[in-house]
N, C-alpha and C positions, 0 to 999 in steps of 0.2 A: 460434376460441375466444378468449375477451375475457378478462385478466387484474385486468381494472382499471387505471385511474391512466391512461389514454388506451392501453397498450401492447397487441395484438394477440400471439397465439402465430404466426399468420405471419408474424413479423416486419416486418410493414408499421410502420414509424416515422413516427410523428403530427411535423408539423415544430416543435414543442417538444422534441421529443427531439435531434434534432440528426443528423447523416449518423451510418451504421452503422458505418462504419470508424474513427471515431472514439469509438464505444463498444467497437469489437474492439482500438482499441489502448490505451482503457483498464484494459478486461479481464486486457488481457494485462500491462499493465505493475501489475495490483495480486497478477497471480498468480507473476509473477517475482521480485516484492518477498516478495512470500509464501515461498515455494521458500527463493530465497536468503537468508532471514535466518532459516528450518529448518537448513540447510545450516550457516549459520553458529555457530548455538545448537548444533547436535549437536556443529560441531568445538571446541565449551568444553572439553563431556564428553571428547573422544576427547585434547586436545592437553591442557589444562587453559589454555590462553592466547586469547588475542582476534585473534592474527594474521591466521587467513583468514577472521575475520568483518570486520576490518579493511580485509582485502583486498577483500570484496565491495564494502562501501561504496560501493570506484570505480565501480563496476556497475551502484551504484543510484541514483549520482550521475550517473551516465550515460541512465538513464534520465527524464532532467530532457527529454533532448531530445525523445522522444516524446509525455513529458504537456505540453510546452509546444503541439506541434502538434496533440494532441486538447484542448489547452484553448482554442485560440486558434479552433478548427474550432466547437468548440460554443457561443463567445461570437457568431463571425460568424455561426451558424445560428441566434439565439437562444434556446438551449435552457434547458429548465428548468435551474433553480440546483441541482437533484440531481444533476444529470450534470455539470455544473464544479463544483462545490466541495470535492470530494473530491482534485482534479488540484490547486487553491489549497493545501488541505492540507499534501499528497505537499512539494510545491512548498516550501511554507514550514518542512513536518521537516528538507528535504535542507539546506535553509539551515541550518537549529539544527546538524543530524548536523554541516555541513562546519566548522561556528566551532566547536564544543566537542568532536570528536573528535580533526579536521586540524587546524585552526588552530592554535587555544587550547590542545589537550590536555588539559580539562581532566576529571581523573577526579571522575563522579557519581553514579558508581553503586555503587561501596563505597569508601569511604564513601558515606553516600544524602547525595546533594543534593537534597533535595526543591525550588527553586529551578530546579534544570536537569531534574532526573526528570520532573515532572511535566509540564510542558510538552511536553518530549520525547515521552514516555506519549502525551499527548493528541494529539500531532498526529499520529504514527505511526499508532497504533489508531484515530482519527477517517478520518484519509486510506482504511485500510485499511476499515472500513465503508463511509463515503462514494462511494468509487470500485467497491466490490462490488455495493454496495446496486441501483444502477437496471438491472443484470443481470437481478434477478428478476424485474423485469415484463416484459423484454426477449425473455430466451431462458432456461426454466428450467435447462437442461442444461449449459449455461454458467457459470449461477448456481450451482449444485451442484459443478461443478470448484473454484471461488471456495469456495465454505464446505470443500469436500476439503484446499482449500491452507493456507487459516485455522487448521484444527484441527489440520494439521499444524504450523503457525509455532506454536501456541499449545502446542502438545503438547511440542516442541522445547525450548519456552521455560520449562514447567514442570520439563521432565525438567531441564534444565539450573541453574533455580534450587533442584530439591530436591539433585542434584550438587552445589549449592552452589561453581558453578564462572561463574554467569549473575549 
């Protein structure tokens, strides 16, 4: 069965795609960012502080190391720019997260720095599309855990800004 956009449901991968393990490790590393920053949004509500979201952070600054090897995998395979540029993204929020959370310290988000928000915002939620997004033509079933994890981070997120604690 043909999905479009070159991708096959047997997962036969068009070599614009790039190896498979390199879309399973970026699969995986947008569904762990996902998880973990639910996790982290719920512990607002439950603690009312940032600490173990704070703590995750390390987690998913750790994660730098896998997107680098699936980014590095899909540039040497030359794949479509939909499958790296979501890992550039990732790559370039964990930079913003380490200067303005670790580094700097510096709080923007109550007070709103729109200045530091918004860029934040964009690269987060861009990375998190970008990196979900060439699932769907890939492996629907896959794709479907990836929107499961989303609605959860997004659900997290909302319960914790009407908390008024996010």
């Amino acid at each position: 069965m043909h999905y479009g956009c070159g991708y096959t449901a047997n997962m036969q991968i068009p070599p614009s795609i790039g190896p498979w393990w390199a879309a399973l490790t970026t699969w995986s590393v947008v569904n762990v960012v996902n998880v973990l920053q639910a996790i982290g949004f719920l512990s607002r509500i439950v603690s009312g502080h940032m600490a173990i979201q704070r703590s995750l952070g390390y987690v998913m600054m750790a994660l730098a190391l896998p997107t680098t090897i699936a980014l590095v995998a899909f540039l040497r395979a030359g794949s479509h720019w939909l499958q790296w540029l979501g890992l550039i993204l990732y790559l370039a929020f964990l930079v913003l997260m380490l200067c303005v959370d670790y580094v700097w310290q510096v709080e923007f988000r109550s007070p709103l720095r729109p200045a530091i928000l918004v860029p934040f915002l964009l690269l987060f939620f861009g990375s998190i599309l970008l990196m979900g997004l060439p699932m769907f033509g890939m492996d629907r079933r896959l794709w479907l855990v990836t929107v499961g994890t989303t609605v959860l981070l997004l659900g997290s997120m909302g319960l914790a800004m009407y908390r008024r604690v996010g």
